[in-house]
Residue frames as qw, qx, qy, qz and C-alpha x, y, z in Angstrom:
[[0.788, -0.404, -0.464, -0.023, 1.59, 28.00, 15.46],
 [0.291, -0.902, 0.197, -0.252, 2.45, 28.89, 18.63],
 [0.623, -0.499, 0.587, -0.132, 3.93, 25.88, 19.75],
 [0.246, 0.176, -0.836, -0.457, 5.73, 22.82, 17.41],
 [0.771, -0.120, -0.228, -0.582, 3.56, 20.41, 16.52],
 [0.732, -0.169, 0.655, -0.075, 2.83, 16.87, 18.52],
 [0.140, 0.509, -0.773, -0.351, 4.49, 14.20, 16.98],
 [0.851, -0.148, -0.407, -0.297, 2.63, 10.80, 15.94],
 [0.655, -0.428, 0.545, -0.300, 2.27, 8.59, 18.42],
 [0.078, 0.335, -0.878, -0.334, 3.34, 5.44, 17.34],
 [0.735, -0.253, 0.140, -0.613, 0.11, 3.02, 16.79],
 [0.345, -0.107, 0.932, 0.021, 0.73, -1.11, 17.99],
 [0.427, 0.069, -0.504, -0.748, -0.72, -3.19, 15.47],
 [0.795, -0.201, -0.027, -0.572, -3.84, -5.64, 16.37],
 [0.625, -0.224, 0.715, -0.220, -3.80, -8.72, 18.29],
 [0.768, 0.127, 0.621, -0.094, -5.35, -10.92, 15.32],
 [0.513, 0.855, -0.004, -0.073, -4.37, -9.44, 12.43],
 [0.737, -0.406, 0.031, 0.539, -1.00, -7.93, 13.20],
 [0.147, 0.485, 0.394, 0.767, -1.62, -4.60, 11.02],
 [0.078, -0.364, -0.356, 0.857, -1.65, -0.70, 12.63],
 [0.151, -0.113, -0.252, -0.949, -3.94, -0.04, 10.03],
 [0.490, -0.490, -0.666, -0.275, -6.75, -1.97, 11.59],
 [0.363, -0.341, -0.400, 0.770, -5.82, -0.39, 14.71],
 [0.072, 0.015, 0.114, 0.991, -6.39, 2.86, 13.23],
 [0.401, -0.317, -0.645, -0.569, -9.80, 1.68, 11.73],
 [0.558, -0.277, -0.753, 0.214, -10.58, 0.25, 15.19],
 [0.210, -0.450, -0.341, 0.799, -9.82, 3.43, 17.26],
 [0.134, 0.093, -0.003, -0.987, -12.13, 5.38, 15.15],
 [0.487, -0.194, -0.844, -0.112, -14.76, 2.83, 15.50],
 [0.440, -0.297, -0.645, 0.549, -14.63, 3.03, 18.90],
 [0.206, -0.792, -0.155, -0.553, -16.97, 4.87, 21.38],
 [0.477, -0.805, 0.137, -0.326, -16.53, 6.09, 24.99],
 [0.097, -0.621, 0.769, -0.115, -12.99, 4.63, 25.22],
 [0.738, -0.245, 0.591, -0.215, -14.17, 0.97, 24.40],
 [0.038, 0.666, -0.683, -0.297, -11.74, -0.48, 22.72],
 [0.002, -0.221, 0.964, 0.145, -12.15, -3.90, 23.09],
 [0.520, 0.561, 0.449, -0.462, -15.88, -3.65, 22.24],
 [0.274, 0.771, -0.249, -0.518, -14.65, -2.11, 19.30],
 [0.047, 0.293, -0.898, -0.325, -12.08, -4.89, 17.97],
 [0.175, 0.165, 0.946, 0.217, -14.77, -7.61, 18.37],
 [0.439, 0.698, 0.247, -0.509, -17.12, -5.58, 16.30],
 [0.208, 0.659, -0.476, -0.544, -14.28, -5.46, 13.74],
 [0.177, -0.278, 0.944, 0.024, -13.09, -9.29, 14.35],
 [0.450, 0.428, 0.774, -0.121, -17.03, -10.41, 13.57],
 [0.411, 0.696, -0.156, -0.568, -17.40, -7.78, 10.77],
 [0.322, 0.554, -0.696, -0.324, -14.54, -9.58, 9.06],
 [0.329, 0.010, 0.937, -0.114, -15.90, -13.07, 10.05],
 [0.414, 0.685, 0.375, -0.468, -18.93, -11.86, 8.20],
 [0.380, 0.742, -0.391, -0.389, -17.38, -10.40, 5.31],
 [0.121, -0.347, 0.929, 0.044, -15.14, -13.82, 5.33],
 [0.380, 0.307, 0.712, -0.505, -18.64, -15.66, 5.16],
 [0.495, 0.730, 0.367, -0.296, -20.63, -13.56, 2.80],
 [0.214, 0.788, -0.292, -0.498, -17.87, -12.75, 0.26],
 [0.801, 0.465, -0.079, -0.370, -17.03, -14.05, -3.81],
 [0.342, 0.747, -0.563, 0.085, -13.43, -13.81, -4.31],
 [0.952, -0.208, -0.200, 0.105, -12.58, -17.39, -3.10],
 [0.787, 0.053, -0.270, 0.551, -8.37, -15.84, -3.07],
 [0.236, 0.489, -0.368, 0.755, -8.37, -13.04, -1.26],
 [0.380, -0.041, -0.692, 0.612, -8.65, -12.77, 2.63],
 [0.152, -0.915, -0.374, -0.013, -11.42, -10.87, 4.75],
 [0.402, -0.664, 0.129, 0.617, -8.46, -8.50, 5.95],
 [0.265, -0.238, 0.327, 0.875, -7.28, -7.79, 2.35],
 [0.024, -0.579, -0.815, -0.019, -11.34, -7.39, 1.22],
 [0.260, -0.869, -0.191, 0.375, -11.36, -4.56, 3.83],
 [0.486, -0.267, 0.340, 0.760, -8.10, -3.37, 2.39],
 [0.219, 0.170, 0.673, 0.685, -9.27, -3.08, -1.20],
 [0.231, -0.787, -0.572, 0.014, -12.74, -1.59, 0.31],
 [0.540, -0.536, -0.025, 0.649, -10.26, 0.98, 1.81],
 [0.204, -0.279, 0.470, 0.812, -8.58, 1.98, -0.92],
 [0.110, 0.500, 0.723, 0.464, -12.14, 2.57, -3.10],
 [0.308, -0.784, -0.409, 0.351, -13.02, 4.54, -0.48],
 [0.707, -0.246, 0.147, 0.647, -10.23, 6.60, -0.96],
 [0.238, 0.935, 0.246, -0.097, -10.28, 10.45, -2.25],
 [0.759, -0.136, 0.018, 0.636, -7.83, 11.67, -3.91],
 [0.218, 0.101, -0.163, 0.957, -8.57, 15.47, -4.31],
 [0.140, -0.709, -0.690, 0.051, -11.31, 17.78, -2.56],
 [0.058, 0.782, 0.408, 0.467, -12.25, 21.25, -1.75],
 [0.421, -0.469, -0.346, 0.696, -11.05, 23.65, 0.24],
 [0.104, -0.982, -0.095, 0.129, -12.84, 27.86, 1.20],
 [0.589, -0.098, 0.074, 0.799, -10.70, 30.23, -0.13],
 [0.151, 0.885, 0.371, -0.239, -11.23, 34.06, -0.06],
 [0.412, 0.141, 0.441, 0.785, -10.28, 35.75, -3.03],
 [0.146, 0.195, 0.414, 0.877, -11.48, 39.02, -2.90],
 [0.534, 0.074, 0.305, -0.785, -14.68, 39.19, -0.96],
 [0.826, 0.177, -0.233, -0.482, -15.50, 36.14, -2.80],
 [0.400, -0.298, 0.866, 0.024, -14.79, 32.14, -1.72],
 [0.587, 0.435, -0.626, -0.272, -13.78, 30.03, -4.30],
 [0.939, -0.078, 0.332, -0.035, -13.88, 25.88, -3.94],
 [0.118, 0.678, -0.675, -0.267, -10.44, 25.28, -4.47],
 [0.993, 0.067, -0.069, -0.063, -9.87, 21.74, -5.73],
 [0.029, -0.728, 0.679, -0.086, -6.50, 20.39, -4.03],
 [0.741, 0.102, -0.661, 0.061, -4.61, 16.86, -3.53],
 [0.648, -0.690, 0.164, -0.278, -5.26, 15.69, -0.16],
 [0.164, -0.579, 0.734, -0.316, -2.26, 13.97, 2.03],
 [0.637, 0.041, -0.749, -0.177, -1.95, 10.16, 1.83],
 [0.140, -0.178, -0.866, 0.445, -2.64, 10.17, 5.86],
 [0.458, 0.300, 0.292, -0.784, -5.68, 12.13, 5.60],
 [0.419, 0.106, -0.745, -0.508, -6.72, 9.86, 2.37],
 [0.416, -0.156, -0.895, 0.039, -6.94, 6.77, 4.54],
 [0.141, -0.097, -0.340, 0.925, -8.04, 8.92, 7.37],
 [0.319, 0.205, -0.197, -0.904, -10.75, 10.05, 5.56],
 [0.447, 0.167, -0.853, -0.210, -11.63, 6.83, 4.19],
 [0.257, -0.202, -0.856, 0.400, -12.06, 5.12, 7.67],
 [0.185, 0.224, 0.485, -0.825, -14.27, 7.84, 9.06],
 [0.629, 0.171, -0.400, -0.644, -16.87, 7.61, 5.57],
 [0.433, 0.192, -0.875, -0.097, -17.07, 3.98, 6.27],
 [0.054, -0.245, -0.797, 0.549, -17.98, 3.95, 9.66],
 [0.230, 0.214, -0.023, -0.949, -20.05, 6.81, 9.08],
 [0.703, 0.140, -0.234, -0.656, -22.56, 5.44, 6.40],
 [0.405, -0.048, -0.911, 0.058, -21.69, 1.79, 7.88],
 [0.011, 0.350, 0.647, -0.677, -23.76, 3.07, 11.33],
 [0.379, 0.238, -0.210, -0.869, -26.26, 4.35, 8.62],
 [0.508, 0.003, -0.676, -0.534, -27.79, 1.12, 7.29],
 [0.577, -0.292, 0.357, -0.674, -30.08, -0.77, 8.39],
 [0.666, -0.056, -0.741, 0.072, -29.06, -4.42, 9.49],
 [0.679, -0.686, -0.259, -0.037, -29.71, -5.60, 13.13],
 [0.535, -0.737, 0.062, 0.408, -25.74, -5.18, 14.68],
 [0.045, 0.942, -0.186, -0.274, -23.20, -2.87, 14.15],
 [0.516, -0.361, 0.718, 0.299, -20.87, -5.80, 13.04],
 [0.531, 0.467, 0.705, -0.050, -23.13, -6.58, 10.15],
 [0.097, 0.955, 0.001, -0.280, -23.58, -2.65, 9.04],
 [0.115, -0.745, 0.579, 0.311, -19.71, -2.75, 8.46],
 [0.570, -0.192, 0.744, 0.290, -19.53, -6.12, 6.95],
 [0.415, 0.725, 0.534, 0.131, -22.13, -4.96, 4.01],
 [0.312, 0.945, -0.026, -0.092, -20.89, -1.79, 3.59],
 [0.334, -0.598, 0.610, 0.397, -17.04, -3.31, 3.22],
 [0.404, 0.154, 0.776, 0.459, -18.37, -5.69, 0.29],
 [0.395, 0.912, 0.113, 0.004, -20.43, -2.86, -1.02],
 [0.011, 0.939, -0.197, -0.282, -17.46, -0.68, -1.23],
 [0.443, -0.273, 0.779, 0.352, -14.95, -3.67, -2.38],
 [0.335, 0.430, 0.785, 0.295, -17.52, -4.03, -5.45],
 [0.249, -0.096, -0.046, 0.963, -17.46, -0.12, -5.79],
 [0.289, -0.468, -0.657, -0.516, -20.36, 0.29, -4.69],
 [0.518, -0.543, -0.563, 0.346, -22.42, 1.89, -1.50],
 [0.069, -0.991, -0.049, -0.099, -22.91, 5.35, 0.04],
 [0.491, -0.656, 0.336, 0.464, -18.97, 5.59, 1.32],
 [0.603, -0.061, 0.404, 0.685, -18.00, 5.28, -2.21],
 [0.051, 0.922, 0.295, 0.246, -20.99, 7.55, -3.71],
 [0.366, -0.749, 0.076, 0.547, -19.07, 9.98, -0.54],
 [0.479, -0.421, 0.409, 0.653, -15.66, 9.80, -2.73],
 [0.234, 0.529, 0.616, 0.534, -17.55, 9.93, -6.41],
 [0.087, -0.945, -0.267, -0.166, -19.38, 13.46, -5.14],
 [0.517, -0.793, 0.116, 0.300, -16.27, 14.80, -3.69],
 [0.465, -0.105, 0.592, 0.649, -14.14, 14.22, -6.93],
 [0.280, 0.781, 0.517, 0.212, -17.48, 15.39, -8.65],
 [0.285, -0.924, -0.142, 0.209, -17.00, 18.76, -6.66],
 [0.719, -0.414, 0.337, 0.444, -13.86, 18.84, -7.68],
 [0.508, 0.090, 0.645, 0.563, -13.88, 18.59, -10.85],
 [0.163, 0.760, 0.580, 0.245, -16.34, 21.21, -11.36],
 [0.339, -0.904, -0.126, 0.226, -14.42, 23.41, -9.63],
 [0.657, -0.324, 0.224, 0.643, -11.11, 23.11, -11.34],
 [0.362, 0.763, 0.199, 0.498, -11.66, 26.19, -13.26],
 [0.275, -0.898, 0.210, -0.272, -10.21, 27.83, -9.79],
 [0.885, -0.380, 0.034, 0.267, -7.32, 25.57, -8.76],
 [0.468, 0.458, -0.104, 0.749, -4.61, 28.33, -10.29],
 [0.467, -0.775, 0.168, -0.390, -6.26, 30.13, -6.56],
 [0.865, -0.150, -0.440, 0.186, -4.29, 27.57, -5.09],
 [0.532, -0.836, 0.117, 0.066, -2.60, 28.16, -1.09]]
């Protein structure tokens, strides 16, 4: 690199919660800088999810949480040339790119289904994925699949 690297920013944590990881979730949510579109998309997701979910003791926030962490990959693939030839390495990914990941698969195949608002979308695909189930976890199940088929090359490792 030419230059060092930028340093996190610190992130503040939500208004109703009080937790940077909904923040996080929130700012990659978010379109064309609207932020506070964004939270009360989240804030009615989890009113929803609060609503429509089993578990009488746990919390819409820790729901999402546990959704989160199903999501969650814990190794994938990476292009290596060896030789005139790329190999699918299979590597352990970085516990901020995990979650990182995670959030973006969520949104992703949450703006995929097909309920009427975008608040909805997310609340179904958080109790799919809390009940390991739904395309965002399918995501992490093919991506460990890949993996695993591959780990006859992970001695190529960077």
């Amino acid at each position: 690199m030419r230059k060092r690297q930028a340093k996190k920013r610190p992130l503040l944590p939500d208004p109703q919660f009080n937790d940077q990881l909904v923040t996080r979730f929130v700012n990659n949510l978010m379109w064309d800088g609207k932020k506070s579109t964004a939270f009360k998309v989240f804030y009615d997701a989890m009113a929803i999810v609060e609503a429509k979910k089993q578990d009488a003791e746990k919390s819409a926030l820790e729901t999402w949480k546990d959704a989160l962490t199903n999501v969650m990959p814990h190794v994938e693939v990476r292009s290596r040339r060896v030789g005139g030839a790329t190999f699918q390495i299979p590597m352990q990914i970085r516990p901020d790119r995990k979650i990182s990941m995670a959030m973006k698969w969520m949104i992703l195949y949450a703006r995929r289904r097909n309920e009427k608002s975008m608040a909805q979308k997310l609340a179904s695909e958080v109790l799919a994925a809390a009940k390991e189930e739904g395309a965002a976890v399918k995501k992490r199940m093919d991506t460990h699949k890949m993996a695993e088929a591959n780990k006859a090359f992970s001695h190529f490792r960077f």
